[in-house]
C-alpha positions as a Python dict, from the first residue, in 0.01 Angstrom:
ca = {
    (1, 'X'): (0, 0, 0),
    (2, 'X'): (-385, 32, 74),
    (3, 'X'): (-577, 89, -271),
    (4, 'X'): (-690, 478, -297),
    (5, 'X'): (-882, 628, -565),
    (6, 'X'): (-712, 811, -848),
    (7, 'X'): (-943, 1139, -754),
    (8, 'X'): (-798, 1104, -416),
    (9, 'X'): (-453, 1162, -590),
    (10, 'X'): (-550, 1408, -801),
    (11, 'X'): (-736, 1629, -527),
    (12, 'X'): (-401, 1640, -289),
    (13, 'X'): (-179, 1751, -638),
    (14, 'X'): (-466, 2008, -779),
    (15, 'X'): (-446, 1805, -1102),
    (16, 'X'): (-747, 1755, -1313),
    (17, 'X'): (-901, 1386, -1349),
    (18, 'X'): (-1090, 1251, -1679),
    (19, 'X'): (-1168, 936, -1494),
    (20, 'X'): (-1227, 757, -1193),
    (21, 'X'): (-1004, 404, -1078),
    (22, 'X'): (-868, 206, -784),
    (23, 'X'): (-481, 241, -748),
    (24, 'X'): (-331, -4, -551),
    (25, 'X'): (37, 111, -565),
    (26, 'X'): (243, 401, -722),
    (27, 'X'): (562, 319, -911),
    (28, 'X'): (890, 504, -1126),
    (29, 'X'): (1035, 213, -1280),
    (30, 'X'): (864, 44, -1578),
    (31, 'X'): (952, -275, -1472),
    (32, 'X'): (757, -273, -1160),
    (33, 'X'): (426, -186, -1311),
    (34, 'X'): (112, -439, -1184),
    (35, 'X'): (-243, -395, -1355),
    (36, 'X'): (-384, -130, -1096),
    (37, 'X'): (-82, 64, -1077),
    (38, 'X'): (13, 464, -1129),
    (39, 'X'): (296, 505, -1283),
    (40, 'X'): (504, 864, -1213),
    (41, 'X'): (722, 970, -1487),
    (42, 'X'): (1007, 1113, -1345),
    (43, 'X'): (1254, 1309, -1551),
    (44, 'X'): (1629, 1167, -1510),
    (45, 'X'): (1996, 1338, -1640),
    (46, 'X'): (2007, 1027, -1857),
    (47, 'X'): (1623, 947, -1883),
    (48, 'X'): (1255, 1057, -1927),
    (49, 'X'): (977, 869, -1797),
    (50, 'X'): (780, 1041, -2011),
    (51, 'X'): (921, 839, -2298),
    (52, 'X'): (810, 497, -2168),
    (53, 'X'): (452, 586, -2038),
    (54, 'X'): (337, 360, -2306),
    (55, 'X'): (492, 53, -2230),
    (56, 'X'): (401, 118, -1848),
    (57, 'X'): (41, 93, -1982),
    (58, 'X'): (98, -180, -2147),
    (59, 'X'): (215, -354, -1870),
    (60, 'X'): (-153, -271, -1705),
    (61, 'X'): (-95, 77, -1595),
    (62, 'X'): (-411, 231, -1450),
    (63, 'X'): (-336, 602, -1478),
    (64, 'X'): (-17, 800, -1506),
    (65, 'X'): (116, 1076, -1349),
    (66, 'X'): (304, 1321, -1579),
    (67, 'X'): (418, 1685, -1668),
    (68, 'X'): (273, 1733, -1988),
    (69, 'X'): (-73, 1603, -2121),
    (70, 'X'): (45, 1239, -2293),
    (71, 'X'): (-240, 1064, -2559),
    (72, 'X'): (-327, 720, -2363),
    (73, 'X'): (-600, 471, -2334),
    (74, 'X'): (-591, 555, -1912),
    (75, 'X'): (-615, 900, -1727),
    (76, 'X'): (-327, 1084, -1754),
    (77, 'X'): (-255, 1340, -1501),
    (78, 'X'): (-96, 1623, -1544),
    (79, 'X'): (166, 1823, -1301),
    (80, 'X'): (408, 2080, -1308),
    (81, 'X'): (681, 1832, -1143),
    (82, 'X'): (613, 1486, -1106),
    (83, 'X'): (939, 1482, -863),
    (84, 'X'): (768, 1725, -633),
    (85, 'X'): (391, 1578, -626),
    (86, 'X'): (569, 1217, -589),
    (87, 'X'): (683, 1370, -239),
    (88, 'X'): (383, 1570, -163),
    (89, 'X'): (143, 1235, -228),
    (90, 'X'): (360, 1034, -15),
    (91, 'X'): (311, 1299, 263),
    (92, 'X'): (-43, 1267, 233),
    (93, 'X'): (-59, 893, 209),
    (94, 'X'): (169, 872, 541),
    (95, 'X'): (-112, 1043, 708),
    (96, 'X'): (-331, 840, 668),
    (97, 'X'): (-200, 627, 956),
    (98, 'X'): (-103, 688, 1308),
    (99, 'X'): (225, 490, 1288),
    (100, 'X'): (501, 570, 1495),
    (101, 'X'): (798, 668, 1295),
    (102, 'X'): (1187, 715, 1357),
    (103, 'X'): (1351, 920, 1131),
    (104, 'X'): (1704, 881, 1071),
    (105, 'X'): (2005, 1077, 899),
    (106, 'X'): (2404, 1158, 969),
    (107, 'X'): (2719, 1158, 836),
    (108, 'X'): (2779, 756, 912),
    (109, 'X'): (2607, 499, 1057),
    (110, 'X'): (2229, 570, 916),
    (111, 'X'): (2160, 220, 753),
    (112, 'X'): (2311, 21, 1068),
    (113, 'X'): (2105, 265, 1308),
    (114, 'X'): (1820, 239, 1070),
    (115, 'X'): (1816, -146, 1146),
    (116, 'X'): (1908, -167, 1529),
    (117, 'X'): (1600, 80, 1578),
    (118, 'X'): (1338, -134, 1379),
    (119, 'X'): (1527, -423, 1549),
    (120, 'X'): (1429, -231, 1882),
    (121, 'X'): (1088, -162, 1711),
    (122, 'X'): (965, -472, 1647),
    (123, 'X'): (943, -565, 1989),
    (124, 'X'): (688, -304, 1976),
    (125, 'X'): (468, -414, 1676),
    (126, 'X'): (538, -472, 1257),
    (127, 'X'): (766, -209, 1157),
    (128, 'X'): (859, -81, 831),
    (129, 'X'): (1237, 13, 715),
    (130, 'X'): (1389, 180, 487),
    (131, 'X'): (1554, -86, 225),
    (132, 'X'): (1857, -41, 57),
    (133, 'X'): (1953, 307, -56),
    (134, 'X'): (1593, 429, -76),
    (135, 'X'): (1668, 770, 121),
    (136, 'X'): (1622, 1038, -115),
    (137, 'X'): (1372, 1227, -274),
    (138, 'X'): (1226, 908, -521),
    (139, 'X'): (1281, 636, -277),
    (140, 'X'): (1123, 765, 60),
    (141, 'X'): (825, 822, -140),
    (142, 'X'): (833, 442, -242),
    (143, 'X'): (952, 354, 132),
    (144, 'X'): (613, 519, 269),
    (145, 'X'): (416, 403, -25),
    (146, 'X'): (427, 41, 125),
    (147, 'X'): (268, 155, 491),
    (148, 'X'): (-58, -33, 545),
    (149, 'X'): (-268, -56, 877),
    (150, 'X'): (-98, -357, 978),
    (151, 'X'): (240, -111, 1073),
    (152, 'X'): (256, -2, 1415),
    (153, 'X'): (587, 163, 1344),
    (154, 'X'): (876, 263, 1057),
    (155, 'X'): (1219, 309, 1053),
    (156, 'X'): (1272, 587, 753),
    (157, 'X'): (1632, 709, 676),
    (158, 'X'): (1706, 1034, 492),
    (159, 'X'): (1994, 1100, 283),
    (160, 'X'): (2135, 1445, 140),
    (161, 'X'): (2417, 1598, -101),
    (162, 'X'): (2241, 1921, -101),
    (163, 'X'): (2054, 2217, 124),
    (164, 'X'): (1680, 2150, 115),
    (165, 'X'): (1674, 1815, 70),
    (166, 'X'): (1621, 1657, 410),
    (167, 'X'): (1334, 1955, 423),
    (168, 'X'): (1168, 1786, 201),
    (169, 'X'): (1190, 1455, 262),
    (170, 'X'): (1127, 1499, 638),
    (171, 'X'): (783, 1700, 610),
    (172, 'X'): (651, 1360, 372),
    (173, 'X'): (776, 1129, 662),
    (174, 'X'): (664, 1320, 952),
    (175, 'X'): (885, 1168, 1233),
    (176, 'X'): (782, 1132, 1582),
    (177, 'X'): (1127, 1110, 1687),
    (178, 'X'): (1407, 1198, 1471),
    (179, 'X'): (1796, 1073, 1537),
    (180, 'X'): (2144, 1274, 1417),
    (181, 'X'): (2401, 999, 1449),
    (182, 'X'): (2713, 1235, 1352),
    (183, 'X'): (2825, 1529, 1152),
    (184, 'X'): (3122, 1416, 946),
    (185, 'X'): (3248, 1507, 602),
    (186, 'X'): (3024, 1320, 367),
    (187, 'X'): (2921, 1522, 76),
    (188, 'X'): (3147, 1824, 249),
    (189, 'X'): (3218, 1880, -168),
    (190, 'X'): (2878, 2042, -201),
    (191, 'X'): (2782, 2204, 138),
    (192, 'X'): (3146, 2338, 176),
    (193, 'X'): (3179, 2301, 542),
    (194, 'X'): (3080, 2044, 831),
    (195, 'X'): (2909, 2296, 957),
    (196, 'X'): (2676, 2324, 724),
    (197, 'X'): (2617, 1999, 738),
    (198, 'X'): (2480, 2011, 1069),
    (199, 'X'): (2238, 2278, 914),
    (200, 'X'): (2127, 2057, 667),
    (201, 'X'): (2085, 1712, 896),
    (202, 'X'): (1903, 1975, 1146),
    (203, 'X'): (1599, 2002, 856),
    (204, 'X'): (1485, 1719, 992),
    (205, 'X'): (1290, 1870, 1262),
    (206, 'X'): (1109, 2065, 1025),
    (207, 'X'): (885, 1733, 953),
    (208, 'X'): (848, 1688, 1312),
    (209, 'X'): (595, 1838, 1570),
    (210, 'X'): (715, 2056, 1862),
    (211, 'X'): (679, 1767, 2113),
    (212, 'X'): (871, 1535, 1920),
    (213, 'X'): (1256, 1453, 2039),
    (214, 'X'): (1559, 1449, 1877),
    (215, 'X'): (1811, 1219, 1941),
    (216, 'X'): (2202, 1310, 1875),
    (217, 'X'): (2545, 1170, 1978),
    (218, 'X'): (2680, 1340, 2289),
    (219, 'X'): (3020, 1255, 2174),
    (220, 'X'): (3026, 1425, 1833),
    (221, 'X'): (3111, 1793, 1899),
    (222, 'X'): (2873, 1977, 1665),
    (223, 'X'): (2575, 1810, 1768),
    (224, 'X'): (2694, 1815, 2166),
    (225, 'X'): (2631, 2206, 2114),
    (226, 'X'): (2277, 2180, 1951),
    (227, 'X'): (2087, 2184, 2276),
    (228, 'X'): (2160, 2589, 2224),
    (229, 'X'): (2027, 2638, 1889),
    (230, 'X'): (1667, 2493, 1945),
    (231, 'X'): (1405, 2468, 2181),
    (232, 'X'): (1332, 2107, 2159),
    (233, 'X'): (1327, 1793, 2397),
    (234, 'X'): (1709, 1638, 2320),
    (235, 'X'): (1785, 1290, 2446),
    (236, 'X'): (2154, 1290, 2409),
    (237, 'X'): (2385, 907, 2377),
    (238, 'X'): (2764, 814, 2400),
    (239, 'X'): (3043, 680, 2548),
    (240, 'X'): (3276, 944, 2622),
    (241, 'X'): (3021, 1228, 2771),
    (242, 'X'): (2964, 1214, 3109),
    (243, 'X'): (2662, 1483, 3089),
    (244, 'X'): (2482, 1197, 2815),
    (245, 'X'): (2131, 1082, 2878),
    (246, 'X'): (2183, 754, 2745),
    (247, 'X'): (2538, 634, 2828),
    (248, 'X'): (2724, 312, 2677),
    (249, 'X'): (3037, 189, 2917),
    (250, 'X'): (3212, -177, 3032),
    (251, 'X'): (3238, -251, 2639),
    (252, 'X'): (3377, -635, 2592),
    (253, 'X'): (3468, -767, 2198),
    (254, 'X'): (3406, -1137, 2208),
    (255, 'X'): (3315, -1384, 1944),
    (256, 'X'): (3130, -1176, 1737),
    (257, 'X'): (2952, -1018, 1971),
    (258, 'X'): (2982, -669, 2173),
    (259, 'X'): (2867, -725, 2531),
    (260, 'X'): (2834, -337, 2686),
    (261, 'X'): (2584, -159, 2983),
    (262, 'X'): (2350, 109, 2947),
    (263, 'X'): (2314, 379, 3175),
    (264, 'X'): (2006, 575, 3158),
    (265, 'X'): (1842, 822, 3381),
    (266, 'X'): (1971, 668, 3682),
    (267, 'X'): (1936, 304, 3589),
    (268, 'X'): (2133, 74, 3398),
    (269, 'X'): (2035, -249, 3181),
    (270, 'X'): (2324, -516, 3025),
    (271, 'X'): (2331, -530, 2602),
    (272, 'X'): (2466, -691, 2343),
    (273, 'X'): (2502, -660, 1940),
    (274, 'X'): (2567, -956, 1760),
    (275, 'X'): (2834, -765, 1578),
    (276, 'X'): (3175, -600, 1671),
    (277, 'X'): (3326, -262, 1666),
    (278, 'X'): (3268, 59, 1913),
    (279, 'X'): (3091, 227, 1626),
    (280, 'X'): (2816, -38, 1689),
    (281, 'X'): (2775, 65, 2094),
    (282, 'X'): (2692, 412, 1939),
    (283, 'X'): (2428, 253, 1689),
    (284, 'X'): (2280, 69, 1932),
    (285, 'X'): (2274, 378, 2247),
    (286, 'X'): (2088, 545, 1933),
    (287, 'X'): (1819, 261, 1894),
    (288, 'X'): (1813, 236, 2264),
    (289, 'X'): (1719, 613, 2289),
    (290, 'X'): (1458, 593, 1991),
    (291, 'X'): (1318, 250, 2236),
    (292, 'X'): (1275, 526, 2522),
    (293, 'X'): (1090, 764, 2300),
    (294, 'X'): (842, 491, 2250),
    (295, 'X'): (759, 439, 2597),
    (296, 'X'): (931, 69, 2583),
    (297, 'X'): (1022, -96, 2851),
    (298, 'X'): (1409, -153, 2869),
    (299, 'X'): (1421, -500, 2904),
    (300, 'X'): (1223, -481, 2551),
    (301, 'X'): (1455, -255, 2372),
    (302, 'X'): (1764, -454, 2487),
    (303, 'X'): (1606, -792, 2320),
    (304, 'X'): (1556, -626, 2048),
    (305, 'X'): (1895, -516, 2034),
    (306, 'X'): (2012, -873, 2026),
    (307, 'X'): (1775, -974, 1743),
    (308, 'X'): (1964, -722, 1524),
    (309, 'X'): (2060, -847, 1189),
    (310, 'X'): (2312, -600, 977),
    (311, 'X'): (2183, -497, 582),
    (312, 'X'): (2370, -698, 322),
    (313, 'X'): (2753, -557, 241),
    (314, 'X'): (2747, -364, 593),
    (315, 'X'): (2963, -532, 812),
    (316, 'X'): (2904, -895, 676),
    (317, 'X'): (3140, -1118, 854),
    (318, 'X'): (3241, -1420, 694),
    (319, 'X'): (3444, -1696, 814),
    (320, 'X'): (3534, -1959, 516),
    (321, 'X'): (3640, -2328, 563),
    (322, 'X'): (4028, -2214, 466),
    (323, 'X'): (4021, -1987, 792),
    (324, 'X'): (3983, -1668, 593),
    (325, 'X'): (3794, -1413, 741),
    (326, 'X'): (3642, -1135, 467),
    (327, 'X'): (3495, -811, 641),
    (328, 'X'): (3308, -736, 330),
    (329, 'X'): (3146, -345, 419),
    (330, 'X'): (3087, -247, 68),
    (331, 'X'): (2798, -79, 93),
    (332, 'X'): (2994, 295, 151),
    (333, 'X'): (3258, 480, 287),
    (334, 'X'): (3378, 789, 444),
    (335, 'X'): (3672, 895, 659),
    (336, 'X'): (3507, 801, 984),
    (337, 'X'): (3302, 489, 885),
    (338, 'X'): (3680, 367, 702),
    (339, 'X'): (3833, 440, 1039),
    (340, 'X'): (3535, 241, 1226),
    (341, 'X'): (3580, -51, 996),
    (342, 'X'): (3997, -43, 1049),
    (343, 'X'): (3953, -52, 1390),
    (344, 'X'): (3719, -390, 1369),
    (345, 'X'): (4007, -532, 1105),
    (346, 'X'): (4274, -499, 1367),
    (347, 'X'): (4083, -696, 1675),
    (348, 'X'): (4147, -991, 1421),
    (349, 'X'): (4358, -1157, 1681),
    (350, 'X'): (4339, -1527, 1544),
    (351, 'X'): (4400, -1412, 1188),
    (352, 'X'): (4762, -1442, 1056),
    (353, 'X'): (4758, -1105, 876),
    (354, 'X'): (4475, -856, 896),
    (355, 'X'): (4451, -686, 514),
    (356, 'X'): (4274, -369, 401),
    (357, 'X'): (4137, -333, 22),
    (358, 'X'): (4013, 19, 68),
    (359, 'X'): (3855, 162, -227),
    (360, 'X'): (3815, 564, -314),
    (361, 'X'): (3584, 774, -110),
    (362, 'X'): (3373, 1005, -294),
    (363, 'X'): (3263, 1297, -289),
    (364, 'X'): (3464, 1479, -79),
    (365, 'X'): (3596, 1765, -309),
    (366, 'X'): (3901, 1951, -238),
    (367, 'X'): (3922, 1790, 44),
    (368, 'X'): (4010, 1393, -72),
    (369, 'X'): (4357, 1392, -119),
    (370, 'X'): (4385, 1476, 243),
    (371, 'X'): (4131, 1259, 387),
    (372, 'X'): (4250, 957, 182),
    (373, 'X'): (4593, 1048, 333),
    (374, 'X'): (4346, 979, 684),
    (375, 'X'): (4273, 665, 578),
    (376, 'X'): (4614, 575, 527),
    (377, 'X'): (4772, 655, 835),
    (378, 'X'): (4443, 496, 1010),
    (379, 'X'): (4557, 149, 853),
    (380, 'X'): (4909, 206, 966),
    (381, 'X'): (4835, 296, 1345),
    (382, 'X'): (4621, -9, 1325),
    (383, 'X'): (4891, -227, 1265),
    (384, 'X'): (4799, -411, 981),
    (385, 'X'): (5007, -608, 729),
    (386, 'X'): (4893, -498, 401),
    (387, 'X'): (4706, -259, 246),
    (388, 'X'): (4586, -229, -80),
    (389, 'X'): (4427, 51, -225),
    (390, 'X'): (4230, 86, -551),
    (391, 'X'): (4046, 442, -789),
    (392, 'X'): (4164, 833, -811),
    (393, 'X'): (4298, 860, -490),
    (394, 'X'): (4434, 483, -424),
    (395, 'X'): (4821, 665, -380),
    (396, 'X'): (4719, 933, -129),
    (397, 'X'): (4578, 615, 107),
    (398, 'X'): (4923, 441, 20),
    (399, 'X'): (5104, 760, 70),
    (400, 'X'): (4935, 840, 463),
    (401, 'X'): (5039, 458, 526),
    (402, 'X'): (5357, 473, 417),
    (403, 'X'): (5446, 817, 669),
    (404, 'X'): (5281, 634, 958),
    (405, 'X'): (5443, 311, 964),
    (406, 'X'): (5582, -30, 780),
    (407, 'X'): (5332, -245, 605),
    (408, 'X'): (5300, -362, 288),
    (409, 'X'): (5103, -167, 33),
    (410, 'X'): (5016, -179, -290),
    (411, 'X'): (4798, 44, -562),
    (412, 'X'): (4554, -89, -830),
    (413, 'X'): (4380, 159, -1130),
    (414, 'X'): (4054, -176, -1207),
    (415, 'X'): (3910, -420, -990),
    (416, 'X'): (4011, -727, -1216),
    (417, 'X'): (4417, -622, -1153),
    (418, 'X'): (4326, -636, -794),
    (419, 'X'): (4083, -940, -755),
    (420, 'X'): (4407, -1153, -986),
    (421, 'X'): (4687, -1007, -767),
    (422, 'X'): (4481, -1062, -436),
    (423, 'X'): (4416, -1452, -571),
    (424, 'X'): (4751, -1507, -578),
    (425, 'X'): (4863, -1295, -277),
    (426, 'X'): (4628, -1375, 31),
    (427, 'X'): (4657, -1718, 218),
    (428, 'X'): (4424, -1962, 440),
    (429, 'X'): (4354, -1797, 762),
    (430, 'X'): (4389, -1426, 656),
    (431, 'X'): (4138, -1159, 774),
    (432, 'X'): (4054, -919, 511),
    (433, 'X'): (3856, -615, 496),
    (434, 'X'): (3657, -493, 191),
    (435, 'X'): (3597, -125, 187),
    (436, 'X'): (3458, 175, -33),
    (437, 'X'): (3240, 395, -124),
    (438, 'X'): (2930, 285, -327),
    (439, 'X'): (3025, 348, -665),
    (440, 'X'): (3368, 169, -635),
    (441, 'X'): (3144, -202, -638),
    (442, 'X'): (3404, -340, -380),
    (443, 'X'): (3110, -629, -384),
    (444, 'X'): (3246, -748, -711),
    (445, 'X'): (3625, -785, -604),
    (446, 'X'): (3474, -1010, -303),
    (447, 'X'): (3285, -1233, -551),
    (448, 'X'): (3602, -1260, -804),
    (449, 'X'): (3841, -1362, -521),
    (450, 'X'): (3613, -1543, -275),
    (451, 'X'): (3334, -1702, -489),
    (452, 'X'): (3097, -1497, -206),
    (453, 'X'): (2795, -1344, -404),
    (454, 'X'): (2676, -1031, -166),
    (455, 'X'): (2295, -896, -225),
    (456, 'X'): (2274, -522, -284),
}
């Protein structure tokens, strides 16, 4: 972050200032305070900021940023929600530079499309990503917070549960080009229907100026259709559409790697991911598109594609000395990204047995028991020799695989059952797939049955 002054902050949030200082970042957490700092105190279900304001100064606070007037030896000020000016100041402080920025949101696939694009990006100049699961109201603010002149470009991904939210976070970030990868179920338990997810994804070009383009998969029907609800430039990607801008075809699997061509406006380049899996090609005709939108040159966005290294727990393929091969994809899950990862476990021709350990999916409201079902026929048509399924809805999975086909399957209610029975069970020269949604901590299973610490 480039240093501002604290009546700067306090101009942009209509807040009244008792004293004048340099702030050189803006934090929520306590533990991150530096000398120079403002610290926000953000109101939590289980916390209040409020409450440790004191020990932030300690810790060399400059000023603090609050909703009520607090007694302490720095300027304090004041706010009606520290939530919403910690969004409004970060839309401010974004434009202050004349960065280039993706914005990215869907269903599935945000964080791996996040990091082909700044992959692509970087060909271009620095760019700035997202990191980790900062996509929501408190961590885009502290993903724009760290722009400085030296960025030509960022890569900022936006996450939603709820209406209103990508609204918000979108007119901070102020995309020049904003990218859709899919409309699936995710957080169907509070929208109601997929449907209105595609409402609430399609905030995102409220953020974005009338010349900016959106970029949306071709192949997923709800967003194939969105060319006739707004007037805005659309560069459409896939495999399947014929009528796609961007169009992904000859797709080869081969050590590791997924060799493909790109056909674009009458042309057509060679690329490759240094991963596997189909759901990848649609990642990377994403990036490819954003490339475009920058006015790159091809040959430039297809390097770029190569340099591509996945985020930690997404994908992370790891071959140990006993020929075991863990999949370890802990980072989420939903029906499609499950299905995605199944397909990659079954192209495990050199393993003796492909295994799933699927964990619960959540938040999918009335509608889990049958989307676990999903997943459990998806592991049967795959062919795979075990499956083992773990949390609230472990027996529907075991239930859809056990309809679909013959494999072996078993249920577990805590991760330490699981990692003992898997210690004993697996053999050298297995391939096995971790899977689940965040909050199931497949990560720890991975580390109790394969000695592999993975970084969050």
């Amino acid at each position: 972050m480039e240093s501002i002054k604290l009546k700067q902050i306090a101009e942009v949030l209509h807040a009244e200032c008792s004293a004048e200082c340099e702030i050189i970042n803006i934090v929520t957490d306590t533990s991150e305070v530096q000398p120079g700092f403002l610290f926000v105190a953000i109101k939590g279900e289980r916390f209040d900021g409020h409450d440790f304001a004191e020990k932030a100064v300690e810790a060399g606070a400059a000023a603090i940023l609050a909703e009520r007037p607090l007694s302490l030896p720095v300027p304090v000020l004041v706010v009606s929600s520290t939530r919403q000016a910690l969004i409004e100041l970060a839309g401010w402080y974004r434009g202050l530079f004349h960065t280039f920025v993706a914005g990215v949101t869907g269903s599935v696939g945000k964080t791996s499309t996040k990091d082909m694009i700044c992959a692509v990006l970087e060909r271009k100049g620095k760019t700035l990503k997202t990191i980790g699961n900062l996509n929501n109201g408190i961590g885009l603010p502290k993903t724009l917070f760290r722009l400085d002149s030296s960025y030509k470009n960022a890569v900022i991904e936006m996450g939603m549960s709820h209406r209103g939210e990508i609204s918000a976070l979108t007119r901070a970030a102020r995309p020049s080009v904003g990218v859709i990868t899919n409309i699936g179920v995710s957080h169907i338990e509070n929208l109601g229907s997929r449907e209105n997810i595609l409402k609430a994804k399609l905030e995102i070009t409220e953020g974005m100026s009338p010349s900016a383009p959106l970029v949306l998969n071709a192949d997923d029907k709800l967003l194939s259709e969105v060319y006739n609800q707004i007037e805005r430039d659309i560069i459409y990607y896939g495999i399947e559409s014929q009528t796609a801008d961007v169009q992904g075809d000859s797709i080869e699997e081969k050590d590791g790697r997924t060799y493909f061509r790109i056909r674009f406006y009458g042309r057509t380049v060679s690329a490759m991911v240094p991963v596997i899996g189909v759901h990848n090609v649609y990642n990377a005709l994403a990036a490819f598109s954003v490339g475009l939108a920058a006015g790159m040159a091809p040959e430039d966005i297809v390097e770029g594609l190569a340099n591509y290294a996945p985020t930690a727990m997404r994908q992370d393929i790891i071959h140990l000395d006993n020929g075991t091969i863990v999949i370890a994809d802990c980072y989420n899950a939903s029906p499609d990204s499950m299905k995605a990862s199944l397909a990659v476990l079954s192209k495990m021709a050199e393993a003796k047995r492909r295994v799933a350990v699927l964990g619960e999916m959540l938040e999918l409201g009335e509608y889990a028991p049958e989307m676990h079902r999903k997943v459990g026929r998806y592991a049967a048509e795959n062919r795979l020799d075990a499956l083992f399924c773990i949390g609230k809805h472990a027996k529907e999975m075991e239930e859809g695989a056990l309809k679909t086909g013959h494999l072996y399957t078993r249920c577990f209610s805590d991760k330490e059952a699981l990692a003992d029975y898997l210690k004993l069970w697996l053999k050298p020269g297995d391939a096995v797939l971790y899977k689940g949604s965040r909050g199931m901590k497949l990560e720890e299973v991975v580390e109790a049955v394969h000695g592999i610490h993975l970084e969050h």
